[in-house]
Structure formats: C-alpha cells, structure tokens
ZAKE-187372 format. One record per atom (N, C-alpha, C): residue in one letter; x, y, z. Coordinates in steps of 0.2 Angstrom, whole numbers, plus 5000, padded with zeros to 4 digits. Atoms other than C-alpha are relative to their C-alpha. Layout:
ZAKE-187372
AXYZ ...
END
This chain:
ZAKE-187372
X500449994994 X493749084760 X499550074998 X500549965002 X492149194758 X500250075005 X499949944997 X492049364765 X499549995006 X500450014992 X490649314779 X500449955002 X499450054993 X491749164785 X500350035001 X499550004997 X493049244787 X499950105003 X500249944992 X492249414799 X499649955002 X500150044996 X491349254806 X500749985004 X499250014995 X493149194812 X500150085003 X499849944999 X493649384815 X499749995008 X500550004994 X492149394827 X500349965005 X499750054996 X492449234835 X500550015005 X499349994997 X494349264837 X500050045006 X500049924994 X493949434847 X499749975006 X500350044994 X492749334857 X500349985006 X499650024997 X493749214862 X500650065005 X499549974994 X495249324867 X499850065003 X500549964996 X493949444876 X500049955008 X500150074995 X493649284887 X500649975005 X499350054997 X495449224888 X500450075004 X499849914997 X495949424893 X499449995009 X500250034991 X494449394910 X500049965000 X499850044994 X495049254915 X500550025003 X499250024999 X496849294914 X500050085008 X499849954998 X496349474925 X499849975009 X500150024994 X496649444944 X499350025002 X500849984997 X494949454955 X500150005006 X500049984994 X495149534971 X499750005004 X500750024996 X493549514974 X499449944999 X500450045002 X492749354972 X499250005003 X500550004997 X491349404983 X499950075005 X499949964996 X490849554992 X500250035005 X500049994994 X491349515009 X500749984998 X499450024999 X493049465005 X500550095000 X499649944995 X494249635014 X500849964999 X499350054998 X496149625014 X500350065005 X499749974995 X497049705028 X500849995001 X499449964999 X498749785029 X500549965003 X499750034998 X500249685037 X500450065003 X499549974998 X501249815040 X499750085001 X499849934999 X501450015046 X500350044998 X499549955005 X502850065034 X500049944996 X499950035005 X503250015018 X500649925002 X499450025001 X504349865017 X500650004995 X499449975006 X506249885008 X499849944994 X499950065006 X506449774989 X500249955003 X499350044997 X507749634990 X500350034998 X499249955000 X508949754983 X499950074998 X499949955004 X509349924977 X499650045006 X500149944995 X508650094986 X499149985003 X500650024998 X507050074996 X499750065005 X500449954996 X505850155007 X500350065007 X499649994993 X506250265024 X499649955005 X500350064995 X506150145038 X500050045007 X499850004993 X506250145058 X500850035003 X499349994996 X507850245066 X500149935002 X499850064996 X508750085074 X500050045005 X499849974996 X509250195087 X499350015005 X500749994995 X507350215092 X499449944997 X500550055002 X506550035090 X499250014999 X500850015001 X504950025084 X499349985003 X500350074998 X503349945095 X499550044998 X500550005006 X501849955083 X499249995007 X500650044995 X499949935091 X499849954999 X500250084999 X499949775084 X500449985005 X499750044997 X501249725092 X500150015010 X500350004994 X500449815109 X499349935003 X500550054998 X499049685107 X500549935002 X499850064998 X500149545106 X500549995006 X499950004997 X501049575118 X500250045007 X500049974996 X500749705129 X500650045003 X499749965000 X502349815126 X500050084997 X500549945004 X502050005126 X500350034995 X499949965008 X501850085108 X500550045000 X499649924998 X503050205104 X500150054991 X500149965005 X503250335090 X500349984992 X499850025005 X503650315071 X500850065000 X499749964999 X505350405071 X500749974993 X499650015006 X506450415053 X500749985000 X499450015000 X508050345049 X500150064995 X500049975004 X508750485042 X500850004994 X499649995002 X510350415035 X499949974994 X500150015008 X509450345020 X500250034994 X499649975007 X510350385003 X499450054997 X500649965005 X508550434994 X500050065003 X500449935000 X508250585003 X500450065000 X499749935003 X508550754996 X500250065008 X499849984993 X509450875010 X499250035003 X500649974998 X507750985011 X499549935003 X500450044997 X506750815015 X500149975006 X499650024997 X508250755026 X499750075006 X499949964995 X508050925036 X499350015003 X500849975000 X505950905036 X499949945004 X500150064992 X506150725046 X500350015006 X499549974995 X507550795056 X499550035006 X500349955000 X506050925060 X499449955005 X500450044997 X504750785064 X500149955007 X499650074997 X505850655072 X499950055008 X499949964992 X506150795086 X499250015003 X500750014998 X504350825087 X499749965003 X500350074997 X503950635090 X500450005007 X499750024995 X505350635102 X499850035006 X500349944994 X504550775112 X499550015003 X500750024999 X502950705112 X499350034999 X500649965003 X502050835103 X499949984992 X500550045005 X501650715088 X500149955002 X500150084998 X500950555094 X499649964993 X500450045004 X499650515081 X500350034994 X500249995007 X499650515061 X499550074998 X500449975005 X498750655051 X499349964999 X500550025000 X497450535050 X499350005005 X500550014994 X496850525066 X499750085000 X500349945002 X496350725062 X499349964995 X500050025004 X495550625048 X499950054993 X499749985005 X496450705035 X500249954994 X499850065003 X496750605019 X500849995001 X499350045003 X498550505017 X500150014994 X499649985006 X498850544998 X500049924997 X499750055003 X499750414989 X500650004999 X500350064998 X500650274993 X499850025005 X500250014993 X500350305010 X499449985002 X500650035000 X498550255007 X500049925001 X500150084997 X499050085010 X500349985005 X499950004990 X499650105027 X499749985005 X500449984993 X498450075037 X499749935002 X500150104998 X498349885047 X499450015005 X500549974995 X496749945054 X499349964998 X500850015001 X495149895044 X500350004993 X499850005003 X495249825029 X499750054993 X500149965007 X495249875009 X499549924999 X500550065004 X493849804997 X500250034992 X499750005005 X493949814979 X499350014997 X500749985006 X492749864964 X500449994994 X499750015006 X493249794949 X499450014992 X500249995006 X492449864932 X500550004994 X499549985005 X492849864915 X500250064998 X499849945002 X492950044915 X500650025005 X499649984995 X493750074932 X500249955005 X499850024990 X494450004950 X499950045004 X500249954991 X493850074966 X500349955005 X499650044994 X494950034981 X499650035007 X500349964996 X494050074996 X500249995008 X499850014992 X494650095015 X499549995004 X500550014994 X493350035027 X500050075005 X499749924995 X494050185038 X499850074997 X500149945008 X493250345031 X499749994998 X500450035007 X492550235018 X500450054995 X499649965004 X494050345009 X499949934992 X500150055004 X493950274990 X500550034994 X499549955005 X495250294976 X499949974994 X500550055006 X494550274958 X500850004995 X499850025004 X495550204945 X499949974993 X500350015007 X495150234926 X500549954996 X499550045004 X495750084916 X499950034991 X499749995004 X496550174902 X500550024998 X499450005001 X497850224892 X500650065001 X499349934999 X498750414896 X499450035007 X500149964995 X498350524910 X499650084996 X500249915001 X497350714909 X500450024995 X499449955004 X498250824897 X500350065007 X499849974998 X498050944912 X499849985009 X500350054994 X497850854929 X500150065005 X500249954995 X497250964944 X500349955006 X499850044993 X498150904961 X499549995006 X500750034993 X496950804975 X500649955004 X499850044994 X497250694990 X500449944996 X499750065000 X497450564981 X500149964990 X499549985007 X498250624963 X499449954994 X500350045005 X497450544946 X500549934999 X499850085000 X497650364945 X499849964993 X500650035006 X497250254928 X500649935001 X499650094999 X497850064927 X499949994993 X499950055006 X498049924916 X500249925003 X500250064996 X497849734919 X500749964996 X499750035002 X499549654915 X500049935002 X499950064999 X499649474915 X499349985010 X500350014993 X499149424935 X500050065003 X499949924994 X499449634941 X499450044998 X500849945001 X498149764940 X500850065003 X499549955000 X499649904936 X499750075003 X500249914999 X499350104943 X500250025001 X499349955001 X500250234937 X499550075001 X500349954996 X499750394949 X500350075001 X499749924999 X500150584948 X499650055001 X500649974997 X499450734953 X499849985007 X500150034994 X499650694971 X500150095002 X500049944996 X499350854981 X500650015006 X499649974995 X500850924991 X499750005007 X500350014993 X499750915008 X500349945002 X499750074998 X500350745007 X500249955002 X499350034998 X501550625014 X500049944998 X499950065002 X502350485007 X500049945002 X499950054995 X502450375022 X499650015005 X500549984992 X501850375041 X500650045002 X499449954994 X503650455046 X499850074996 X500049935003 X502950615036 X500550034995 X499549995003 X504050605023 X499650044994 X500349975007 X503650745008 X500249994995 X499750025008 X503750754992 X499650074996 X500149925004 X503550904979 X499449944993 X500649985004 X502250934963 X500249924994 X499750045004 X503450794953 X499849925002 X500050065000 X502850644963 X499849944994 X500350065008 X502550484951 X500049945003 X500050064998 X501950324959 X499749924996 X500450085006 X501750144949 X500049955007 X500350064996 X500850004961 X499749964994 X500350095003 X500749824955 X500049955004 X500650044996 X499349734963 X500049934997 X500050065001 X499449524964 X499949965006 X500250044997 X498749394972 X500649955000 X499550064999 X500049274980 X499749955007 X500150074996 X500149104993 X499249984998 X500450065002 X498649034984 X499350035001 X500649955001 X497449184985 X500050055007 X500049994995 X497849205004 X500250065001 X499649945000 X498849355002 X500250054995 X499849945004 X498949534992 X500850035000 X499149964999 X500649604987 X499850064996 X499949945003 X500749784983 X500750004999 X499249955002 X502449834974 X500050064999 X500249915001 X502650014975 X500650024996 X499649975003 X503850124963 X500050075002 X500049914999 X504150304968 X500750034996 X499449965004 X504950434958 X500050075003 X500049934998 X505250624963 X500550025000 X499449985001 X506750694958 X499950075005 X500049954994 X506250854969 X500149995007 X499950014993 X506250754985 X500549965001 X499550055000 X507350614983 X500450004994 X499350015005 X509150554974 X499849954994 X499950085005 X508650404965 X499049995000 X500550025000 X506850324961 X500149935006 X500150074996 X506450164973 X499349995002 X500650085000 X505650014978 X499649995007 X500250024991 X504449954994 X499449954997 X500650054999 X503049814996 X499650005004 X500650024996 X501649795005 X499649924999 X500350064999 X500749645011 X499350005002 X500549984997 X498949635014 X499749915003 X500250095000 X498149445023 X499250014999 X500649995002 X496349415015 X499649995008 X500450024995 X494849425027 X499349994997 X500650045002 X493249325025 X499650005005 X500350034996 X491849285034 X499949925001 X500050075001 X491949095038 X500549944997 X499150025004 X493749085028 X500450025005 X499449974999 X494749185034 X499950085006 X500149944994 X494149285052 X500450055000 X499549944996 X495049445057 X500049965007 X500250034996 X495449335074 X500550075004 X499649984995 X496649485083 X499450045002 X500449984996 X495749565096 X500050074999 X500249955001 X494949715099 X500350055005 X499749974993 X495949865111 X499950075000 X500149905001 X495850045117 X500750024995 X499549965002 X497450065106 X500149974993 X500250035008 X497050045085 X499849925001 X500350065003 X495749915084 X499949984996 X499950015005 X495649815071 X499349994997 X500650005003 X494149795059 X499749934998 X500250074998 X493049615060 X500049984990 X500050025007 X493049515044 X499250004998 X500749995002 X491349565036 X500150034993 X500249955004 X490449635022 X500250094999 X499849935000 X490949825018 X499750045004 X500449945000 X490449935031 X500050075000 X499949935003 X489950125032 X500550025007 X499449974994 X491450205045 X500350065000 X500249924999 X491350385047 X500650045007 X499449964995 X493050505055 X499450055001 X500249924998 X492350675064 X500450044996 X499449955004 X493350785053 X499950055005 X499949964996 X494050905063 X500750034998 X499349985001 X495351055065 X500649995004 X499350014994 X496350995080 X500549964995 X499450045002 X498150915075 X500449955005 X499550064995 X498750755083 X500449994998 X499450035002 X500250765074 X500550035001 X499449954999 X501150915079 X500150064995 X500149965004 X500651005065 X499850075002 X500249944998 X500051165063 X499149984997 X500550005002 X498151155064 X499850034996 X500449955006 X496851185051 X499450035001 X500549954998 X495851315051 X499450004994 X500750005002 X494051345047 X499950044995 X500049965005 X493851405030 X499350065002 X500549944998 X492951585030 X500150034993 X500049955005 X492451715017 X499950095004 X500049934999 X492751905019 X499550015000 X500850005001 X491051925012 X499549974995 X500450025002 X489651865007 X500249994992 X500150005007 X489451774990 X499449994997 X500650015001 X487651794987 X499650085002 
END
C-alpha cells in the first residue's frame, strides 16, 4: 500500500469516528425552545449506599408544588440531622438552621436574596427551567431565573491554580450517552443543598447528565466528596421533565407562591439583588472603600 493511500485511509478513519463520536454525544438541546425543569427541591437518595440530607420525618415536608396541587400550607426545609455523612461541625451548623426555620426567622432560600447557589445546589430549583448550550469547546447550562449560567470547558485537567467562585471551575467530557462534570473550586459562601448544608475549600462534585424515558426526561447523578465536611463520599439524583412549546407545555398553574416558568424559548429574567436576608442570615453589606481609588 502506497504512502497517499494509506493517509487517505488515515484521514477518512478520523472522519468517520469524528461523526460516529457526534452522534454517540447526548443532545439536550435539539432545538432552542426545548427547557428542562426540575422535579424535585432536594436531592433525591441512590438505591444504596450513603446519600444526600433529606427532610426531618418528624417535620413533613409540604413543597409549593405541592401547595399548587393541592392547596396545603408550605412549610419549611428543616434537616434530618441523624444522617451518617455529616461531620459533627456540619451536624451542629443544621442544628443551628433547623431552629431558625422552626422559629420562623428563615422562611425563604438564599436565593430569594438572589444570591448564587454554588454547586450542586444549582439544580435545585423546580421553578423555571434550565436550557443547554452545547459546543465543541464548552457546555453552558443556563437557569431561566437570573439567567445564572455555568460554563463547562470540555477538557481534560483542571487550572493548575483555581481561584474559588459561586459556582467553582467545571470542565467535562462526553462519555458514551453522559455529558460528565467534574467541579472544584466552589466558593465556601455556598451551600450544598436547600437545608443549608456547608461544605469546606475541599469540596469535589462529578454530575452525569442523561437523557432517559425516550428523551422525556433528564437524569442528573450527583457525586460529592468532602472530607472536611462529611464522613463518607455519596450519592443523589435529580430529575428534570422536558418542556417544549407544542410538545411538551409546562401545564402547572401560575400562584402567588413559586411560580412556575411557561414552556418557551429562553427568556431574560432579572432578580433585584439585594442586601436584605430571607433566610435568617446575617445580611450583606454594601461594599465600601475607605478612600478613594482615583
């Protein structure tokens, strides 16, 4: 075989499995107006092994979805704290919250400040959906809410020296049917969950993104590691259901208590940022300088 035939094959081969690599890579977004929306308010557990923080049993749960559907009143996120994962100092930090929810001086999320959520807790939020940006260089996952966006460099290591932000340095990779991403650098401001659960400088989260029930539904797998905050690494899922125009409507209704966001194209949706705290925190203050820098 000659030496041009056979970098003609070469070429070709690389062609071909360039082609056979996008098809094989999930598409979250076959069209611009297709939105996924959140199923849940907390992480759901694995089938086994150590998993998320959930709901006290002792203080049932009623969600504002499930004020729409049936018009019983919300009530607060309030932690189980007898979960194996959590380190005594995290244990003593929900302890700390829980009594705050229960006293009435944290009603709302950090959010409703519109302060970011971090990571995972980015995918929280059963309100207004997520859209998707898929390049060959990067992923943008973008919150309708905010219009918060989290970029995802498809490569292969992390910074050498990663500066901590809301929503830590993220880089992917496209396994089989997942869109993997492995995220550090997540800013200590941040909470793991909605019960305000912290974590230290060490966090490490892997999410594996898949389309399942026949395109109808996204499944987030979540991975958390943190040896400063918790005993063990563990598991959670999330669930998102597609929203379309003309497929697949947002049909739940609109109400004075979290509305949901209508199945459309991506809009622009703008929080007031503000210093007040709906969560029982301690307000944030208005950055100042001593003196002048000019």
């Amino acid at each position: 075989m000659s030496y041009l035939r056979w970098s003609k094959l070469c070429v070709a081969a690389a062609a071909l499995s360039t082609v056979a690599h996008a098809a094989s890579v999930p598409d979250f977004a076959p069209h611009p107006a297709v939105g996924w929306i959140p199923l849940y308010s907390e992480f759901r557990p694995p089938p086994s092994g150590p998993g998320p923080v959930l709901q006290d049993p002792a203080h049932p749960r009623v969600t504002n979805a499930e004020f729409r559907r049936t018009g019983r009143q919300p009530t607060q996120p309030i932690a189980d704290l007898s979960n194996p994962i959590l380190q005594p100092w995290v244990r003593d930090e929900l302890r700390r919250h829980n009594a705050l929810a229960l006293s009435g001086q944290a009603a709302m999320s950090r959010t409703a400040s519109c302060w970011p959520e971090g990571v995972p807790a980015f995918l929280l939020h059963p309100i207004r959906p997520y859209f998707f940006i898929q390049t060959p260089e990067k992923v943008l996952i973008i919150y309708e809410g905010d219009s918060k966006v989290r970029h995802i460099y498809l490569t292969d290591k992390h910074s050498e020296n990663v500066t901590p932000s809301w929503f830590g340095e993220s880089i992917g990779r496209y396994e089989g049917d997942e869109l993997v991403v492995d995220t550090v650098g997540i800013s200590m401001k941040t909470f793991v969950d909605n019960y305000y659960t912290p974590h230290t400088e060490k966090l490490h989260v892997v999410e594996r993104f898949r389309l399942v029930d026949g395109g109808t539904r996204l499944e987030a797998r979540v991975r958390v590691e943190d040896p400063g905050a918790f005993t063990t690494p563990w598991d959670a899922i999330q669930r998102f259901r597609r929203v379309e125009p003309g497929r697949a409507d947002n049909n739940l209704p609109l109400s004075e208590v979290g509305s949901q966001g209508l199945a459309a194209p991506l809009q622009e949706v703008r929080c007031a940022e503000n210093t007040f705290s709906f969560s029982g925190d301690q307000a944030a203050q208005i950055p100042h300088a001593d003196k002048p820098d000019f």
